[in-house]
N, C-alpha and C positions, 0 to 999 in steps of 0.2 A: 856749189850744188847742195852743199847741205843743209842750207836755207829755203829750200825748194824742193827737197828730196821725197816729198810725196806727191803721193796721186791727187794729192787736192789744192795744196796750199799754189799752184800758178792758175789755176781754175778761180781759186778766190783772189787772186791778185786781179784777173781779167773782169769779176764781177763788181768788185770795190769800185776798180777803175779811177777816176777822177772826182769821185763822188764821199759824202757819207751816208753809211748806212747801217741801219739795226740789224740787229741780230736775226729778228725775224726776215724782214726784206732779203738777205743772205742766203737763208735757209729755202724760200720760195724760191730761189732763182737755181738751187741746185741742189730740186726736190728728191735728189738717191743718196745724198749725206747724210747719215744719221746727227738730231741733234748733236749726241757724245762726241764723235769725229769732229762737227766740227768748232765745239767748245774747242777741244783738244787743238785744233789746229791753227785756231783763232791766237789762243795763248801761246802756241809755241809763234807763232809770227809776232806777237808784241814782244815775246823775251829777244828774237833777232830784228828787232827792231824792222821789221817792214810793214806795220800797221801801230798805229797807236789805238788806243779803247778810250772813249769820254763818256765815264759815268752821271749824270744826271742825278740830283736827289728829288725826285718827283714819286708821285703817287698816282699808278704803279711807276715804278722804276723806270727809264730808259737812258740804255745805253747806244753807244754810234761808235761805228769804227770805219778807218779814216786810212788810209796809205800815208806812210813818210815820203821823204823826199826817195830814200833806200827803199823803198817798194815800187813809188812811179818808175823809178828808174830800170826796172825788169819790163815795165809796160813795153819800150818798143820790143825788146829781143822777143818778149812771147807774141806779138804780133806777126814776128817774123818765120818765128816758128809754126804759127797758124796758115802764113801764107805758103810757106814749105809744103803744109800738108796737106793743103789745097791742091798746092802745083803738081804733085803727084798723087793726088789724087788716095790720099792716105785713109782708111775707113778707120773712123776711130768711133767708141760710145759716148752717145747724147746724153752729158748730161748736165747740161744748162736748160731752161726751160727759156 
């Protein structure tokens, strides 16, 4: 649990998904995160290894971040946690766009 102990970082596990994606793309998809959060939260997911980061040396800059094998592998349990909250009908805040 202490890999996931925040409010954010299973939100950004469901939005990574199966995908890469930039920094920005991340941030539109879960437009109540402040930047800071979730720099902050991006890096503590790569120090526990359930995201990696692949910098680019371009001009501007771009980076992409990507699930490990240790991050898809949370994907079904919070799927199933989403259908929990569904099944009863759980009122939670939107904040996925």
């Amino acid at each position: 649990m202490s890999a996931l102990g925040s409010k954010w970082k299973p939100i950004i596990v469901l939005v990574i998904n199966n995908r890469k994606l930039r920094f920005g793309e991340i941030a539109a998809r879960i437009s109540v995160i402040s930047r800071k959060v979730l720099t902050d939260q991006l890096r503590e997911m790569e120090n526990d290894h359930l995201l990696t980061r692949q910098e680019f040396k371009e001009t501007p800059p771009r980076v992409e971040y990507c699930l490990t094998e240790k991050g898809l592998a949370l994907l079904p349990i919070l799927n199933l946690l989403e259908q929990w909250e569904a099944e009863f009908d759980i009122k939670t805040e939107k904040v996925l766009d």
